[in-house]
C-alpha positions, 0 to 999 in steps of 0.5 A: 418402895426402895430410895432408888424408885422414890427418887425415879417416881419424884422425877418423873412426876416432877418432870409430868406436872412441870411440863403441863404447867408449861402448857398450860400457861402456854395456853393461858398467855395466848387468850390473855390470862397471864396471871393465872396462867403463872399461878396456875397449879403451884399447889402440885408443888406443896408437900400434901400433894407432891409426896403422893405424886412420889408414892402413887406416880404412874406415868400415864395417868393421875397419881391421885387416881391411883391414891384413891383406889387404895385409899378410897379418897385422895388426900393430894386431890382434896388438897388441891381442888381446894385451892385452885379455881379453874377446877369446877369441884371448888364451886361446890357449895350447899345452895341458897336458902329459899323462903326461910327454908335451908337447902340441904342439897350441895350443888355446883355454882357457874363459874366465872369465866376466866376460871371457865377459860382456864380450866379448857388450858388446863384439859388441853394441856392434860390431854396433850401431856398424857396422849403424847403424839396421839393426841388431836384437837379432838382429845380433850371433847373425847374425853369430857363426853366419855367422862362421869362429869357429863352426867354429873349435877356437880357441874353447874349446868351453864359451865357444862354446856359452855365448856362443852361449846368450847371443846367441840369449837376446838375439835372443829376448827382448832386452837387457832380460832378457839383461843381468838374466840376465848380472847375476845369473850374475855375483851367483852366481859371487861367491856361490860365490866367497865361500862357496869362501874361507869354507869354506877359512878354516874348513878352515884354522881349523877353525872350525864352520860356520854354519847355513844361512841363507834361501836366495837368489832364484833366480827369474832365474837359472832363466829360462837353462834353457829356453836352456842345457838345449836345447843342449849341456848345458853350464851357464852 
């Protein structure tokens, strides 16, 4: 490989995971998550990643896809699951021990919910950068349900299911309503995480609980029902 298509690969693989970046935290401000979505992927930008991006870039799909088919792993991908959360391979640990007897079995964890949020940014973002023009709310669904993840047991079950969810709400009525969904799941779970340290510092305290005050709307979050409650079951 010549200096020439070294430098034209490092520009254009800069150029693919810069712009994602850009979408993706596009994505992440506008259902609340600033934070990660400033963070999210700098790894790319690390030496063990971005040099197989130079030496693998294909333009139209992942150069660490490209990387294993000659190597048979991926050192860029190994790297980089490692240190990003939004991704579901990071929560794959051997399972918990069960009456004194050690699992041997590795399996993958729920994950949280705002890494959850974060990785359907990230699979939009992906397909919108890679499809270019072709692409429609229905993309990042196609892609998951054509994928090897859908049957693999890597992924937790409750995190497929909800990331499935996910995806066909967007599919179905866009980003528009997915993302004020995605918003108000994340407004009720630091609800409930300030009610849950409350009620600790009161058990602590012993301090008298409050009366209850006027109730929330939940008019947003009851639009998951007719998606959640069609399928598993399993509540968002």
């Amino acid at each position: 490989m010549t200096i020439g298509e070294l430098f034209r690969n490092g520009t254009g693989h800069f150029k693919t995971i810069t712009r994602h970046k850009a979408e993706v935290m596009k994505n992440c401000f506008r259902i609340g998550l600033y934070w990660q979505g400033l963070l999210h992927d700098l790894s790319k930008y690390t030496p063990e990643e971005f040099l197989t991006g130079v030496f693998y870039y294909q333009g139209n799909r992942s150069p660490n896809a490209a990387e294993k088919e000659v190597r048979g792993y991926s050192v860029a991908w190994l790297h980089h699951k490692g240190r990003n959360r939004h991704h579901y391979e990071y929560w794959i640990d051997y399972g918990p021990d069960r009456d004194g007897i050690k699992c041997t079995e590795l399996m993958g964890n729920r994950m949280p919910l705002r890494y959850l949020l974060e990785m359907m940014c990230d699979r939009i973002a992906a397909s919108k950068v890679y499809k270019g023009s072709e692409y429609t709310d229905a993309a990042p669904l196609q892609y998951f349900e054509a994928s090897r993840e859908i049957r693999s047991k890597a992924m937790h079950p409750v995190t497929k299911h909800q990331l499935r969810v996910l995806l066909r709400m967007l599919s179905e009525r866009g980003e528009e309503e997915t993302f004020a969904f995605a918003r108000a799941l994340l407004r009720r779970e630091k609800k409930q995480k300030a009610e849950m340290r409350l009620a600790q510092a009161r058990s602590f305290w012993r301090m008298p609980a409050k009366r209850a005050g006027r109730k929330p709307d939940r008019s947003v979050l009851r639009k998951r029902s007719s998606f959640a409650s069609q399928n598993s079951g399993v509540d968002l």
